[in-house]
N, C-alpha and C positions, 0 to 999 in steps of 0.2 A: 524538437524542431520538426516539420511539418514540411517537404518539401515536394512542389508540384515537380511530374515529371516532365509535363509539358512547358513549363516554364524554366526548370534547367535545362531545355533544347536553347535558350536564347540567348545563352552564355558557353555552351559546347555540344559538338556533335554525339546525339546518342543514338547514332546508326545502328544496325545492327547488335542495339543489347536493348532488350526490354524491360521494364520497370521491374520486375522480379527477378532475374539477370544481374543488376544492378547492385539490389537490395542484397544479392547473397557477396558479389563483390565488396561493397562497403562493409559488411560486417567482418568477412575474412581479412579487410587490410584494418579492424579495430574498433570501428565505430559499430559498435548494434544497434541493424537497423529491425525494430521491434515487429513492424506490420507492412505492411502495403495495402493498403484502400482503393478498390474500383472501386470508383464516384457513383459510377451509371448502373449498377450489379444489381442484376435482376429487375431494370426498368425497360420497358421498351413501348414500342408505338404514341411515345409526346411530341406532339409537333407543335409549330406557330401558328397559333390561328388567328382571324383580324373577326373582331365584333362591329357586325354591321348594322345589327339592330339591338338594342335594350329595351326593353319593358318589363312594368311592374307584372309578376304572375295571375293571375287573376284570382286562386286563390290561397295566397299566401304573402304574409305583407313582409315575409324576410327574403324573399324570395324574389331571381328574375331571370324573365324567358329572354335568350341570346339568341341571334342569327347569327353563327359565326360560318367564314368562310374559312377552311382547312386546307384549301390548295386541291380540292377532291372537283369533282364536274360539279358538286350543285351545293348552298350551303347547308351546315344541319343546325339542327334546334338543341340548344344547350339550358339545362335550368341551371343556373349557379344562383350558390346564397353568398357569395364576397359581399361585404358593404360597398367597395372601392370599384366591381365592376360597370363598365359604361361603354357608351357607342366609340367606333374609333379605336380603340386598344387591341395592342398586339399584344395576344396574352399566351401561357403555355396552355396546350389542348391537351388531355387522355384521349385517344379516341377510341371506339369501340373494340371491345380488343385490346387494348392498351392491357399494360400490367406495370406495377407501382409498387414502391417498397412493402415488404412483409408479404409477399405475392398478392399483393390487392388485384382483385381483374379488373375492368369495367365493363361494363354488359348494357345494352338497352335499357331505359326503364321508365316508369310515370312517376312522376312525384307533382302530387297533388291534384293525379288527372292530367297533366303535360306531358310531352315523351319528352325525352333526354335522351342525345346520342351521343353522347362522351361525357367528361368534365373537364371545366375550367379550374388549373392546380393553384395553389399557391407554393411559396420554395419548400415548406418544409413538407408537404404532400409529395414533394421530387426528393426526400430525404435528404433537406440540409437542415442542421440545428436551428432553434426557435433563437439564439442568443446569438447567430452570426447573419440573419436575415436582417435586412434595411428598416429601419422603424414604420417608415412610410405603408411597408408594406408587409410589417408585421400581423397584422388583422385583417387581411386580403391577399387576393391574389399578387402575383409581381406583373407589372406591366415591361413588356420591353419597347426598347427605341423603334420609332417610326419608321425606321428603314430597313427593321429586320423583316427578311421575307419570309410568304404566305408558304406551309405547308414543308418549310425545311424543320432539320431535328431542335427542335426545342432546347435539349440537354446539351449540346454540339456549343450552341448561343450561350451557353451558363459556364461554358468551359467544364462539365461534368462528364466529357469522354475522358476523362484524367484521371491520372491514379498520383496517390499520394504517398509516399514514404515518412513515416515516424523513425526518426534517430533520436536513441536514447543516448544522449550527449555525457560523458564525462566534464567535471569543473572545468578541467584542462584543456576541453576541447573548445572554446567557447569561439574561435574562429568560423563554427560552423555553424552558428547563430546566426546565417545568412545566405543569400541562397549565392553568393560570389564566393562566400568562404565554404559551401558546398562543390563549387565547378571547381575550383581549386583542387580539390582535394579527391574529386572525380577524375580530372585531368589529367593529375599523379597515378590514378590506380590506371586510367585505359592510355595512357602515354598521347595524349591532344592535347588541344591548344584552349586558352580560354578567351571569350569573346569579351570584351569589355563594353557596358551598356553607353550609348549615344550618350555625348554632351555639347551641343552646339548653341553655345549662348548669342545671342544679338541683343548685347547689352543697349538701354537708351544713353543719349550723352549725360545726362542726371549722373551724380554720385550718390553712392550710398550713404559718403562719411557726412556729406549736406543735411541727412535728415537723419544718422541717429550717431552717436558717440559710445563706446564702449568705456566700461574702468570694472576695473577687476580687486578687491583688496583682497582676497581669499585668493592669493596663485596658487598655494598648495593641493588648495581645493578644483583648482580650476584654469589649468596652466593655460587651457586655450578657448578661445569664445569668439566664434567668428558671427558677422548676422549680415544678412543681404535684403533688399529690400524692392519687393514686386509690388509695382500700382496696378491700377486698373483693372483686379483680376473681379472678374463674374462667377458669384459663387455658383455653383449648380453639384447635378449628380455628375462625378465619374466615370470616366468611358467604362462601358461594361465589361471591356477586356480586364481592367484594374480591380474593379467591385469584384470580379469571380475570383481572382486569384487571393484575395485577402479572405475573401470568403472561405476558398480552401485551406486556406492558412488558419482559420480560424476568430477570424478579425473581424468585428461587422465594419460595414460601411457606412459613414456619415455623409463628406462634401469632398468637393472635388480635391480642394486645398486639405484637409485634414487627411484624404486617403493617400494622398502622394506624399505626407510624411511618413504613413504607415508603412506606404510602400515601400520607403527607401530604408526604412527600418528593417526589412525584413530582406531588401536586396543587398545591404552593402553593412547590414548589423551595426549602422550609426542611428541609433534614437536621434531626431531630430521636434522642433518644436515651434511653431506657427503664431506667431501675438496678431492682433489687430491693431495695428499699428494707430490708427486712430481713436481708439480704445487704451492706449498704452497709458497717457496723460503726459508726456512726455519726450523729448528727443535723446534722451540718456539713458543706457539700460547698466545699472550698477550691478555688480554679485558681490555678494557678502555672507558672511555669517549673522546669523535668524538672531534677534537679542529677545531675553528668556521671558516668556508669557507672550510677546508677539503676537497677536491673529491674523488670518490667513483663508480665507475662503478660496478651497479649489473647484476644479470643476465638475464635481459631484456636488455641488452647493453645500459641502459639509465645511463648517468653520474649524481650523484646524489651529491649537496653540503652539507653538515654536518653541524651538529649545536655541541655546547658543550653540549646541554641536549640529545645526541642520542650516546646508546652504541653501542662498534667498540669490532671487535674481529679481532685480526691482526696478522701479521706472528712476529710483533714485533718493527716492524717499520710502514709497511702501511696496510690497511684494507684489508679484507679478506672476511667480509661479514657485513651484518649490524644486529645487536643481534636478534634473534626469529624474524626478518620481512625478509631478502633476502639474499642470499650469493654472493660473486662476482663473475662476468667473469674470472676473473684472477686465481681461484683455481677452477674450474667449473668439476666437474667430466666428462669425454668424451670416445670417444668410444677409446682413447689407455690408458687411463688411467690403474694402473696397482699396484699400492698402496692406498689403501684408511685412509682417517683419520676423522672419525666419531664421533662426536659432540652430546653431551646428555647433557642439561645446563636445569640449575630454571634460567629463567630471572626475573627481576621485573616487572611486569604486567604496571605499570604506565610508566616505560621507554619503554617498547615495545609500548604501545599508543601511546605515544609521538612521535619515529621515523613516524610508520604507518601510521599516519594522518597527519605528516609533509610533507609525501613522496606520500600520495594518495595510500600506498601497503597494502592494506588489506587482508591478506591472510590466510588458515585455520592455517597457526601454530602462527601467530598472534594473532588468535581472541581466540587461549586454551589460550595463555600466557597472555590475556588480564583479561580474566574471572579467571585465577589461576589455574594451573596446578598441578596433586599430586608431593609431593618433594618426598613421598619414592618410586616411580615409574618412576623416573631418571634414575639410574643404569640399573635397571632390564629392561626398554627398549632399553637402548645401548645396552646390553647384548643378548636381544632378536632379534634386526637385523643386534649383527655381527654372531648368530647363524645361520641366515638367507642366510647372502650374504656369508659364510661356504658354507651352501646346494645347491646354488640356483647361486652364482657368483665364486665357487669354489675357496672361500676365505680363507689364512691361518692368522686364529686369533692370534695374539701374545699376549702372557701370559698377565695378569692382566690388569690395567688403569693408566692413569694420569689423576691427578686430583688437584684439590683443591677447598676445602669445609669447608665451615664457615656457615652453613646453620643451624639454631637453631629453626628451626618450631617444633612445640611439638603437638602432637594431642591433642581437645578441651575436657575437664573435667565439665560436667553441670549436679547436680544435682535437682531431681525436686522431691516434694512428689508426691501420689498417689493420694491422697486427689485432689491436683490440676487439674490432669489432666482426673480426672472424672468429676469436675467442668465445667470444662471451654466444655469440649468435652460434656457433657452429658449422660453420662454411669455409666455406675457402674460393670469397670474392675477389677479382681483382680491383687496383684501383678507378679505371675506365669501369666496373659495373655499379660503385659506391659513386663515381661522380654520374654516370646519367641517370642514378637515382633522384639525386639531390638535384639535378638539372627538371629531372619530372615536377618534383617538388618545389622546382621554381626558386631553388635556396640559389644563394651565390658561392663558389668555391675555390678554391685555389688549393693545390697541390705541392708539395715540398718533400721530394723521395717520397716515401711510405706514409706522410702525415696530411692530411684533410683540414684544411681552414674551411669553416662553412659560417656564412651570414647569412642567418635566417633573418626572412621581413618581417617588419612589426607584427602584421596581423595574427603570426605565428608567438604570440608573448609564450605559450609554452614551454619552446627551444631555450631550455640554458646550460644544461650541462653537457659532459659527453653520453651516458647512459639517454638523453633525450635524443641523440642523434642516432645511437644504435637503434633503438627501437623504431625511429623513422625507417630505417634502412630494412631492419626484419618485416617490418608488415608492409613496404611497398614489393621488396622481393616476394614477398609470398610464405606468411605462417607454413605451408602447405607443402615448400619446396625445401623448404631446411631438414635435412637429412637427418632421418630419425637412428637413435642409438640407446644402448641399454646399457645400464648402466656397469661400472668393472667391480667385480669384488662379488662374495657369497652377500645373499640377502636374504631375508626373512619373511615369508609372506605373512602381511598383516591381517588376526584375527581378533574375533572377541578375548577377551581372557575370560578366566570362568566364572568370574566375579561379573563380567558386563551381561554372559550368555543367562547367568540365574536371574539377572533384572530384566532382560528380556522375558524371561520364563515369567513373572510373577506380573507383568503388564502385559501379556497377551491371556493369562488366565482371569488376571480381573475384566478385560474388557469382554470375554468371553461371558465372566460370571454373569453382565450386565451395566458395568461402571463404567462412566466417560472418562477419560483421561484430564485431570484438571492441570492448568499452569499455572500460578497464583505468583502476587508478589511476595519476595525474599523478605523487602519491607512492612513495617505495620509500625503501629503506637502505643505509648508506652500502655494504654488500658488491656492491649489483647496479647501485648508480647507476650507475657509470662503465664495465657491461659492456656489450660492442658501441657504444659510442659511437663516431659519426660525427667529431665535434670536440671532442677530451679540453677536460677544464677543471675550473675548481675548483667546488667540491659546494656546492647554495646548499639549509641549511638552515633548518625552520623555526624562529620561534623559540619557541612552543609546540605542539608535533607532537603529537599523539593517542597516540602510538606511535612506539618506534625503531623499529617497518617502515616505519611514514610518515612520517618527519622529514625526508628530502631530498627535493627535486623531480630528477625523473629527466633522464638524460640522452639513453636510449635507448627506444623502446617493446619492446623485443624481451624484456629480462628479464621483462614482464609477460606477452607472449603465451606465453614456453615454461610461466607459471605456469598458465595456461589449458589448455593443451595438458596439463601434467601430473594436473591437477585431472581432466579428463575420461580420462584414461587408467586414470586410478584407478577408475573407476568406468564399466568396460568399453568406455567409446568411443575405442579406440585408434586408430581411422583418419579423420583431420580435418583439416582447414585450416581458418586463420584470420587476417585480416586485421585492422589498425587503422590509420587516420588521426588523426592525437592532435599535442600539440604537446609537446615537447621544451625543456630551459630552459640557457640558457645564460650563465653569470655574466658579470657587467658593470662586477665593484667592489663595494665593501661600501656606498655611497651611490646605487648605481644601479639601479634595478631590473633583474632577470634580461631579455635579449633570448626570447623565444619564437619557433621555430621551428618550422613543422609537416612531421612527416614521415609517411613511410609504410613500413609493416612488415609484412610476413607469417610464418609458419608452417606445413610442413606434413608428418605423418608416418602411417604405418602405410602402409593400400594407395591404391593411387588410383583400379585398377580391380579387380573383382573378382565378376566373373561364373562362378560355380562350377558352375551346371547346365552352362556352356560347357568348365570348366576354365582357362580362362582368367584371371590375378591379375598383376597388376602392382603393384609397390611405387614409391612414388616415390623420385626422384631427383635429383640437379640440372639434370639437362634437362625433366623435367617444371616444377621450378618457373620455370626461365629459359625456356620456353616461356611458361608465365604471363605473363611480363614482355614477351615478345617480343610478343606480341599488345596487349600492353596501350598500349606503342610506339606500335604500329601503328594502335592505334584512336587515339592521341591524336595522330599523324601525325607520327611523325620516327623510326623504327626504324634508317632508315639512319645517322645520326647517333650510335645508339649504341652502345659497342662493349664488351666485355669481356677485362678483364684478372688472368690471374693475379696472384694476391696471397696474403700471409699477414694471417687476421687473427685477435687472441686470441679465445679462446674455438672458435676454426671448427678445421676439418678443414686441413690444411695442403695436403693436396695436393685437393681439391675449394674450394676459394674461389676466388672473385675479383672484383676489384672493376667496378661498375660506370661508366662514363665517357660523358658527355654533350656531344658537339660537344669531345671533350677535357679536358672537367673532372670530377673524380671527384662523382661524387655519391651513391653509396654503394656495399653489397655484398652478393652472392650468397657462400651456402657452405653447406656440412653442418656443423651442432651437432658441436662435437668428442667424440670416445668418451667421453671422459673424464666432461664434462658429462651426455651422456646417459644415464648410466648412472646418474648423481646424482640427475636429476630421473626414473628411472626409464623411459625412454623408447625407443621404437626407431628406428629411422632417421629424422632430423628434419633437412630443410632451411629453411633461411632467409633474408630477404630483409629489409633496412632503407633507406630512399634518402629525399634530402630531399623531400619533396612539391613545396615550394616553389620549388625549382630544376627540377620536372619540368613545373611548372604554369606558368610564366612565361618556360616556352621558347617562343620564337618557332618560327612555323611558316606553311610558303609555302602559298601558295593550293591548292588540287585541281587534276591538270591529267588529263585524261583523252586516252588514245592510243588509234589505233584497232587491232585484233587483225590482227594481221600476216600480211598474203595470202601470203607468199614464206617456206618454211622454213628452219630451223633448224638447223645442223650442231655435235653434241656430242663430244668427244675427252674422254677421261680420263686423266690421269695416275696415277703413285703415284712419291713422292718418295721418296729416303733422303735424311735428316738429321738431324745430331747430336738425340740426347736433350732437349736442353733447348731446341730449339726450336718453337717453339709457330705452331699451324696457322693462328692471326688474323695474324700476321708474313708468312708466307708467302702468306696471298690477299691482303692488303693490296699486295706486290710484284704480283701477278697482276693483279689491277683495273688499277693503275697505267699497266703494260707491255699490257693489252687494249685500250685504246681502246673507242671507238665500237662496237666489233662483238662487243666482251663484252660478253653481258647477264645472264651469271649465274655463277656461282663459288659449289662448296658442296663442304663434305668429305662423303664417303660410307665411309672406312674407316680406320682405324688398326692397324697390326701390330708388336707385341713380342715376338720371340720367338727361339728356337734358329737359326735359320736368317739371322738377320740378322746383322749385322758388329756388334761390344761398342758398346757406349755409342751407336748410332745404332737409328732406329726409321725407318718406312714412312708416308707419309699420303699418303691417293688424293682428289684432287681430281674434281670434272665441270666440265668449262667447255661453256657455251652460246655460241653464236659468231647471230647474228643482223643483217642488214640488213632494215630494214622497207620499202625501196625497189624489191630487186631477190633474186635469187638468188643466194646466192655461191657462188663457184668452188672447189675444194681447195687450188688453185694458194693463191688468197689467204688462205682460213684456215691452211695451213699456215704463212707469209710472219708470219702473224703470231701463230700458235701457240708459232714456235722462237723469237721476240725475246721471249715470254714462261719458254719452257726456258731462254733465254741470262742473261734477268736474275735468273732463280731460283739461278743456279748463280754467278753473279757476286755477287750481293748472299745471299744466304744458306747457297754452299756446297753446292744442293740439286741431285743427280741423279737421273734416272730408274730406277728399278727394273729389273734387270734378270729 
């Protein structure tokens, strides 16, 4: 809700509190109020100027030289390209100097060889939305009324010295869908009075009920439907006091008659609704329920088909409008219109949804009637804008209404002690400070010893139980004044446990590594459940899914990151990684709920480095992502514990996987997206990585133990092995560790050779071994002693000899 500051003066006194003032009050008694808007911020020097002369440029044919007079000693020469501008019009001036949203200046200048000394704006050139400016004057500048004067503030005339307040409204609050259910409620917080807007009818002796009859067979739907009936109204624009405010509200402006329902909409949160009465086809206006296939042209010229759950207001035979959501073409108020027949209805909030969301038309008099409207502010808004279109469309009100009303809403009766509401709040009010609350609040009350009767007024539909009256009472006394207290008893200050502190740890080191943090959906379908899964199982779906993409809970998160990775490929960012922490679901039986497992999964493909003024580009690979991993190990302190194992797994590359192993137990796997896949999702070289979180997080791990750096060096020998093909170089340092003792401290491969020169089906791999005592210096003699019981069991246990 959107509410002018200047226009809640009109309903109560805002002395002394200014619009930011206000804005921090309202939110302290509940209501968050999101922004305040100065209209005019950052504009200055626009004034009235009156065009005295127009002519075409001389050369330029979009183009025209103005005289306008600015209220200064002499006039100046303006070029403007409006289509709409012309002699005679009071239009908004920039003048020299001037400054315009976005800090535009305006400065002297020629265009096309003419000088220019200011410009002629249009609204949205003064920063107002292109969708709440007047059609007329959508495509040019705005003209104002002929009797606004020369050389006064421009912005002044627009109502844009105003500031605006956004209340972000809860359901509940929907009283404040107005700007009387705003002074209301302002009232309460500054302890004043509220103004109630003029209603001074001079009805003609004509009756209403002479030219139209109501009937109702939908009560449920429509307990009340009052309609009054103005002749003679002359369509035209709206006084410009009206046009600005709806403006600021966000509403364009059409005619005089259609703005002053808008208006009353927005004053007093009763949608109302406007026919042409000679347009109607009839003196009967029926409401009914829509019977099924029905058509229906509203006034978006879209033909709309009907359901039997969507109420119809009709001339008695065919529709007329569709109930609180749209009215049709066919009674459409226009500019010869010249009878009006004006529409003040309760609809029922759940039928007006129904149409709305059937139809996609969400609109503000929808969304009062949705949230509940006051019933006893029916009348009194009909009444209020056929007083209007009286003043303002030189309308003759004919004497009283038709109606008919079966409407039996009672305002809500909920008493509560006092005792309680000191309880629960934590104070200790008397009764005299609970009742001049509820007196602020305008509620009614009565008193019995210690117990509180309060009748709250309709438009308060909130108010029903006693917890809805405490909380009335805490936020007009003051969130701010209730005496703050800690609470009794030893407590516990709440921290990570060390199970959330390691998952912290392993998502700030992947984002470090280079990986975005992905959030994928839980759901997928039955084709990608079961891919890359860590522990096959049967598929648990829902049993109302949104979608057969979302009907099974997944098994894997990996199907969702490559969907991420292909998404962004698509749309040139082919070089990424990306990681997920997520849980995993795994069936338990058809009586059991799913067990949830959290795991962890990455992705990463295109380049990884890629420094081009160097020349320099790397692609990744499976060493770079099993480097990821290796660090990640490392920071969570067991690297040496983990090892990898060639493996096949579906979907992966056969001869790049393998799996991961933790103190011996598999816990997931590394490999490259097999061709095949990749090519599917589009993609270029993509590795990947899935392991249970769970099992990584609740491995135990020994204290830190720090050594000191070793005063006595280090003697390194390298090998290079021949052995068969298929044996793999973690086999053979595992023999090596074994067979080193104490004085190996390091074992790493540095090369692999395949090639012509070697014996069929056998390959090369070159170890470094580091030989190290921290005590003393060693001898050759002994590295040697115990370099060959390392050659002897390589060749004992795997067949492996030295290269010649």
């Amino acid at each position: 809700m959107f509410v002018s500051y200047k226009w809640l003066q009109d309903y109560i006194d805002l002395s002394g509190v200014t619009a930011t003032e206000l804005a921090e009050k309202i939110t302290k008694s509940g209501i968050e109020v999101e922004g305040v808007e100065v209209l005019n911020e950052g504009i200055k020097g626009v004034v009235v100027g009156h065009v005295l002369e127009r002519e075409q440029h001389p050369n330029a044919d979009k183009l025209s030289k103005c005289l306008v007079d600015i209220g200064q000693e002499a006039p100046v020469q303006i070029i403007c390209g409006a289509p709409n501008v012309a002699q005679g019009q009071k239009v908004a001036v920039a003048t020299v100097g001037a400054v315009l949203p976005g800090n535009f200046k305006i400065k002297r200048a020629k265009l096309r060889g003419e000088e220019s000394n200011g410009m002629i704006c249009s609204l949205t050139e003064l920063g107002m939305e292109a969708k709440i400016v007047p059609k007329e004057y959508s495509e040019g500048i705005f003209v104002y009324p002929q009797d606004a004067e020369v050389g006064v503030n421009a912005l002044e005339l627009l109502n844009r010295d105003d500031e605006v307040l956004e209340l972000s409204l809860t359901p509940n609050r929907a009283d404040c869908l107005s700007m009387l259910g705003v002074a209301y409620e302002v009232a309460a917080i500054l302890g004043r009075d509220v103004k109630l807007p003029e209603i001074n009818l001079q009805p003609t002796t004509e009756k209403a009920t002479d030219y139209i009859t109501i009937k109702v067979e939908a009560n449920e739907d429509n307990p009340l439907y009052a309609a009054k009936v103005i002749k003679n109204v002359k369509i035209g624009p709206a006084p410009m006091w009206m046009q600005t405010r709806l403006m600021a509200a966000g509403i364009r402006p059409h005619n005089n008659v259609v703005d002053i329902t808008n208006y009353i909409l927005l004053e007093y949160g009763q949608p109302l609704h406007a026919f042409d009465y000679n347009r109607l086809g009839s003196k009967e206006i029926l409401v009914r329920r829509a019977q099924d296939g029905e058509k229906f042209t509203t006034l978006d010229d879209a033909e709309r088909t009907l359901k039997s759950s969507h109420l119809v207001i009709t001339n008695g035979t065919e529709p007329v409008a569709l109930a609180g959501v749209m009215g049709g073409a066919n009674s459409e108020v226009n500019s010869d219109t010249t009878t009006v027949l004006l529409e003040a209805a309760y609809f029922n909030g759940g039928t007006v949804r129904t149409a709305s969301k059937d139809h996609g038309l969400r609109s503000e008099a929808s969304a009062r009637f949705e949230k509940g409207v006051d019933p006893n502010r029916v009348r009194v808004a009909g009444e209020r804008a056929a007083y209007l279109m009286a003043m303002y469309a030189n309308g003759e009100v004919l004497e009283g209404t038709a109606e008919v009303d079966t409407l039996t809403i009672e305002p809500a009766v909920v008493s509560i002690s006092l005792e309680k509401i000191n309880r629960v709040i934590g104070t200790e009010l008397a009764v005299q400070d609970v009742k001049d609350i509820f007196d602020r609040l305008q509620f009614k009350t009565s008193i019995e010893e210690d117990v509180i009767t309060v009748t709250a007024p309709t438009r308060r539909g909130d108010i029903k139980i006693e917890e809805d009256l405490i909380e009335e009472v805490a936020r007009i006394y003051g969130y701010d004044n209730i005496p703050k207290t800690l609470p009794i008893g030893s407590t516990t200050p709440g921290k990570l446990s060390a199970y959330q502190e390691k998952r912290r740890v392993v998502r700030q080191y992947l984002e470090g590594a280079g990986l975005y943090q992905a959030v994928t959906y839980s759901l997928t379908n039955e084709e990608k459940a079961a891919q890359f899964a860590l522990e096959k199982g049967d598929f648990i779906r829902l049993a109302m899914p949104m979608s057969e993409d979302r009907s099974i809970l997944r098994l894997s998160i990996l199907p969702q990151l490559l969907e991420v990775l292909k998404y962004n490929s698509a749309r040139q960012s082919d070089s990424i990684g990306v990681y997920e922490t997520g849980a995993v679901f795994l069936a338990n039986g058809n009586e059991v709920l799913p067990e949830e497992q959290e795991h962890l999964a990455g992705a990463i493909t295109g380049l990884w480095h890629n420094h081009s003024w160097q020349g320099e580009k790397k692609a990744v690979d499976f060493y770079v992502l099993k480097g990821i991993l290796d660090g990640m190990f490392t920071k969570l302190g067991f690297a040496d514990q983990v090892t990898y194992v060639q493996a096949k797994v579906e979907h992966l590359h056969p001869g790049r996987t393998a799996e991961i192993h933790l103190s011996g137990k598999r816990i997931g796997f590394i490999g490259q997206v097999h061709p095949t896949m990749q090519k599917e999702l589009d993609l270029k070289d993509t590795y990947v990585f899935e392991l249970s979180l769970q099992a990584v997080l609740e491995e135990g791990t020994e204290p830190l133990r720090y050594e000191a750096i070793p005063r006595f060096p280090s003697i390194s020998r390298d090998i290079a092995l021949v052995v068969d093909k298929e044996t793999v170089s973690g086999a053979l340092k595992d023999i090596i560790q074994s067979v080193g003792g104490k004085l190996l401290k390091e074992v790493s491969v540095f090369d692999l050779y395949e090639g012509d020169r070697m014996e069929e089906g056998k390959k090369s791999i070159a170890f470094s071994l580091k030989y190290l005592d921290p005590e003393r210096t060693l001898t050759d003699e002994e590295v040697t002693k115990v370099h060959n019981q390392v050659l002897e069991a390589l060749k004992e246990q795997a067949g492996a000899v030295l290269r010649g």
